[in-house]
C-alpha positions in Angstrom: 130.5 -18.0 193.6 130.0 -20.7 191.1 130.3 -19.9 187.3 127.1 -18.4 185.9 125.4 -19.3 182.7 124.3 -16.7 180.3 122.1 -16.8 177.7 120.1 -14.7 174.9 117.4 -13.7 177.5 119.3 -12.3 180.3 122.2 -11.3 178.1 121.2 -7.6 178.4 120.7 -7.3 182.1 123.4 -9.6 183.6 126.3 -8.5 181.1 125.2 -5.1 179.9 123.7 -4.0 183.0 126.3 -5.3 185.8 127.8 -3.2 188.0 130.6 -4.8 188.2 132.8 -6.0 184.9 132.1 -9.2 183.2 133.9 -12.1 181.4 131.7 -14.0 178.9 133.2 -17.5 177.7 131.2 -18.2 174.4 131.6 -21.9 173.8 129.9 -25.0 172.8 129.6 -28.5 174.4 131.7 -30.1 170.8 134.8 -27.9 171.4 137.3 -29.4 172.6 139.4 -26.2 173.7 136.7 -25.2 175.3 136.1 -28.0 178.0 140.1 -28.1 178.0 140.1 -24.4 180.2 136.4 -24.3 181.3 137.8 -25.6 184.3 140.5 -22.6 184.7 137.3 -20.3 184.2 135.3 -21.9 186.9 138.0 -21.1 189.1 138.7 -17.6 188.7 135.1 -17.3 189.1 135.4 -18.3 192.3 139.0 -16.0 192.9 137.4 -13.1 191.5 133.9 -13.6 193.2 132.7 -10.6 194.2 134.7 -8.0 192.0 134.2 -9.7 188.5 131.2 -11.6 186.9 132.6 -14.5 184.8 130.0 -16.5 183.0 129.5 -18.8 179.9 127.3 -18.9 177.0 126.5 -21.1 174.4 127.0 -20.5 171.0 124.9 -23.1 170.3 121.9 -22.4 172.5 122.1 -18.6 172.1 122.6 -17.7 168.7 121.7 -14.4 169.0 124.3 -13.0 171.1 127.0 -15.0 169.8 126.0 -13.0 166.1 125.7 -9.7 167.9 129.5 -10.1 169.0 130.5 -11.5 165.7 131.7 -14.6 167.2 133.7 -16.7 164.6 135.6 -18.9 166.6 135.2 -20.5 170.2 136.8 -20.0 172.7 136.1 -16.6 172.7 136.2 -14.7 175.6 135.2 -11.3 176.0 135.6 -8.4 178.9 132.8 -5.8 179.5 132.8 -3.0 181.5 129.5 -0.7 182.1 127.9 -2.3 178.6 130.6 -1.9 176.2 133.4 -4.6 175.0 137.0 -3.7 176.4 139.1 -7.0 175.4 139.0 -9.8 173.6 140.7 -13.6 173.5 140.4 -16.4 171.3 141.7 -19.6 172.0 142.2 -21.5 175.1 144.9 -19.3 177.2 146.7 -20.7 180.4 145.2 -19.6 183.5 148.0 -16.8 184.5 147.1 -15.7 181.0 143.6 -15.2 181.6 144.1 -14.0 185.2 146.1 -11.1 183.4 143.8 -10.4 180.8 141.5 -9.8 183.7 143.6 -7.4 185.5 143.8 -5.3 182.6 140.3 -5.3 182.4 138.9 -4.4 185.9 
């Protein structure tokens, strides 16, 4: 499964209402950390296919969600599990750190 891309619209139902947990990456296109690990998020998208929903959204584009999770600083990324917010990271993290930061999260 490729990454998904969330937004302000489908926030509630593909994040809040999954079944199974969820990894937002709040970004924007100007950040440079960001494009440094999008790559290492698209490919534990595709490891974790199946068993965790790992997605981005832009800050930029979706302001609204970005504000509801108080977002200050991008990268952000945050773990949900059946709605609520278990964990959060700021700052681009090497991939076995972000692999681990899912495992605590499942």
């Amino acid at each position: 499964m490729s990454i998904l891309h969330f937004s302000d619209t489908d926030f509630k139902k593909e994040v809040l209402e999954s079944k199974l947990p969820v990894v937002v990456d709040f970004w924007a296109n100007w950040c440079g950390p960001c494009k440094m690990i999008t790559p290492i998020v698209e490919e534990l998208a595709k490891e974790y296919s199946g068993k965790v929903k790992i997605g981005k959204l832009d800050v930029d584009s979706n302001p609204k969600s970005a504000s509801a999770y108080g977002i200050m600083s991008i990268p952000t990324l945050m773990f949900f599990k059946g709605g609520k917010v278990m964990d959060q990271v700021n700052g681009a993290l090497s991939k076995s750190a972000l692999k681990q930061k899912i495992e605590e999260n499942l």
